[in-house]
C-alpha positions as CSV (number, residue, x, y, z in Angstrom):
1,X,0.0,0.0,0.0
2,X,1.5,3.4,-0.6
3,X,-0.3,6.7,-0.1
4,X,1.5,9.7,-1.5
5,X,-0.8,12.2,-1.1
6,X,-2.4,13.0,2.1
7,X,-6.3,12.4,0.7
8,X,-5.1,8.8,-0.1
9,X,-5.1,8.1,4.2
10,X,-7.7,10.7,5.0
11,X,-10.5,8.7,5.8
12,X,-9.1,5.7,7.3
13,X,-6.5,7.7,9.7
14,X,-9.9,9.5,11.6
15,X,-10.7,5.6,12.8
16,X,-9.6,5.0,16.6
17,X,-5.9,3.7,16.8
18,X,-6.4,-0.7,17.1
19,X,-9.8,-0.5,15.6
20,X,-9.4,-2.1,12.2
21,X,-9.4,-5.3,12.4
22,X,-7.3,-7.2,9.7
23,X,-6.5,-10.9,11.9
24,X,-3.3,-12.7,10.9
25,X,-1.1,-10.8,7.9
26,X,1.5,-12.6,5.9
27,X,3.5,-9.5,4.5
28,X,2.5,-6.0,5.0
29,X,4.7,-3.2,2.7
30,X,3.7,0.7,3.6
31,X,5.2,3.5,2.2
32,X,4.8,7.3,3.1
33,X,1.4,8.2,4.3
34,X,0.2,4.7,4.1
35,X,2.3,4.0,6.7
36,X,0.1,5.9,9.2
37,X,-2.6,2.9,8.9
38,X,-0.5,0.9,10.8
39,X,-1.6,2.6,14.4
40,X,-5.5,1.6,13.1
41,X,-4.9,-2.1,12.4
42,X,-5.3,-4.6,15.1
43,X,-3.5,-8.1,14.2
44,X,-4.3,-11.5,15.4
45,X,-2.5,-11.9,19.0
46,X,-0.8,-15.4,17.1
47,X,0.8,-12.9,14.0
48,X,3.5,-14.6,11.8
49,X,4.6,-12.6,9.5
50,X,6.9,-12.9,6.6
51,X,7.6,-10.1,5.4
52,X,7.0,-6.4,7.0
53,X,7.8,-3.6,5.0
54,X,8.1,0.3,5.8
55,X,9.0,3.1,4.0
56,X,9.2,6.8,4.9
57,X,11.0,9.4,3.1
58,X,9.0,12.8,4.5
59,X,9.4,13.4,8.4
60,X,5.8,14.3,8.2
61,X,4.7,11.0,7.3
62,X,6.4,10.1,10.4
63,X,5.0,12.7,13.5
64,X,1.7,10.5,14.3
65,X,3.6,7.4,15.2
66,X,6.5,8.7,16.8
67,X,3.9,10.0,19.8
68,X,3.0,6.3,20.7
69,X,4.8,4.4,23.2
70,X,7.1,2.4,22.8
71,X,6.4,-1.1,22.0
72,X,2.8,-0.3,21.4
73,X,2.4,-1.6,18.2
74,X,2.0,-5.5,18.0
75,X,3.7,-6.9,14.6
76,X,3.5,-10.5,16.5
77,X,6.5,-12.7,14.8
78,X,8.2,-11.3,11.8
79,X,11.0,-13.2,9.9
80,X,11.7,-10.1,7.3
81,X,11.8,-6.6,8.5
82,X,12.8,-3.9,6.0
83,X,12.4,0.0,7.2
84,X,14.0,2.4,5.0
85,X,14.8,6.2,5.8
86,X,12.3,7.7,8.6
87,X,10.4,4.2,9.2
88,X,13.3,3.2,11.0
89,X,12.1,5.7,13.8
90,X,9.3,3.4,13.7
91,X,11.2,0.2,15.4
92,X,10.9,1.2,19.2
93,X,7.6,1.4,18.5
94,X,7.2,-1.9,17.1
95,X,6.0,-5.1,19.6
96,X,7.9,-8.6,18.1
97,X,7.1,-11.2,19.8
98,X,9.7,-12.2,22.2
99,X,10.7,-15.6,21.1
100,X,11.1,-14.0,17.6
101,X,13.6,-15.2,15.3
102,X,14.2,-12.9,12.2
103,X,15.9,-13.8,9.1
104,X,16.5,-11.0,8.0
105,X,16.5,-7.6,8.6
106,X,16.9,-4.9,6.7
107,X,17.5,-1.0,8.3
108,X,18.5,2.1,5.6
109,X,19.0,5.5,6.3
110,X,21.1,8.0,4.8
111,X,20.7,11.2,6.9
112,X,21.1,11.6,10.3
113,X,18.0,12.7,11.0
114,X,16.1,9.3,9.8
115,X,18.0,8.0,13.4
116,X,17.8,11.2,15.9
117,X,14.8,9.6,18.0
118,X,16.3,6.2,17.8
119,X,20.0,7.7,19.3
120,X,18.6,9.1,21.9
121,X,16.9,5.9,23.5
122,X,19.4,3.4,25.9
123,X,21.2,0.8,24.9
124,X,19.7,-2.4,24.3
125,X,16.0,-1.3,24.7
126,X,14.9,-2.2,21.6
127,X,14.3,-5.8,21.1
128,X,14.4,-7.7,18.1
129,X,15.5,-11.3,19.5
130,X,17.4,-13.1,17.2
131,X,18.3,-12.2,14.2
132,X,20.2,-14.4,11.6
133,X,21.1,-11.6,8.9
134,X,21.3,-8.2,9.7
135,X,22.0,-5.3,7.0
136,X,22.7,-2.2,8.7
137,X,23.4,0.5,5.3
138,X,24.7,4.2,6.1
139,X,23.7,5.9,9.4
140,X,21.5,3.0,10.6
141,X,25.0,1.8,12.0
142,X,24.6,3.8,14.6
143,X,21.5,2.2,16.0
144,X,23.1,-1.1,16.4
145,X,24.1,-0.5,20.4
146,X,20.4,0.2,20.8
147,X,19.3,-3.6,19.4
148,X,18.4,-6.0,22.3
149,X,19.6,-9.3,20.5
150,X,19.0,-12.3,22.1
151,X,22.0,-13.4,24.0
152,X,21.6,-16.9,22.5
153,X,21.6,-15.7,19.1
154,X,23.9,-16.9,15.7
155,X,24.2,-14.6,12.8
156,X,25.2,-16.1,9.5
């Protein structure tokens, strides 16, 4: 889904955050304003998915989400996580199950400011769990202190 025009999100971003409910999802890919939809979906407490997919490249697209809490939105399992430019913001607010195993992860941003929010949390406070492949490109490199991997974890 990608909305890159504020109309295209309009209607749907006026619902009550966890109200749409969409049960289990296989592979969800947002970009930009579509991206906001995420706080308005409510996912199946057993979520696997295969495949999440963010995209941000406008800081507005970002504002709404960055106000939640921290872990407050449930992704459930994920075994491919891609966030490019401002969605990487996104991950501390992102709930993965805890027994999660990802196989790959994916994390670009060229600016410093796609990170600012993420630098400023402690060390090891965002968990991902294990992870086999992890692709940190450009400034996202400097996020990697803040990654609570599993302590049992084997990257390839």
């Amino acid at each position: 889904m990608s909305g890159y025009d504020p109309e295209h999100t309009d209607e749907i971003l006026k619902e009550e955050n966890n109200s749409i409910w969409v049960g289990k999802v296989k592979k969800l890919d947002l970009h930009e304003y579509a991206v906001g939809i995420l706080l308005k979906l409510k996912l199946h407490e057993e979520n696997e998915m295969e495949e999440l997919e963010l995209d941000i490249d406008y800081p507005e697209n970002v504002i709404e989400i960055l106000k939640e809490e921290n872990n407050s939105i449930w992704v459930g399992k994920v075994k491919k996580l891609y966030l490019s430019h401002y969605a990487v913001e996104i991950l501390p607010k992102l709930r993965i199950y805890g027994e999660n195993v990802v196989e790959e992860s994916f994390l670009d941003a060229y600016d410093h400011k796609h990170v600012a929010e993420i630098l400023k949390t402690e060390n090891n406070s965002i968990w991902v769990g294990k992870v086999k492949t992890l692709e940190l490109r450009a400034c996202v490199i400097q996020i990697l202190p803040k990654l609570g991997i599993s302590e049992e974890n084997v990257m390839e």
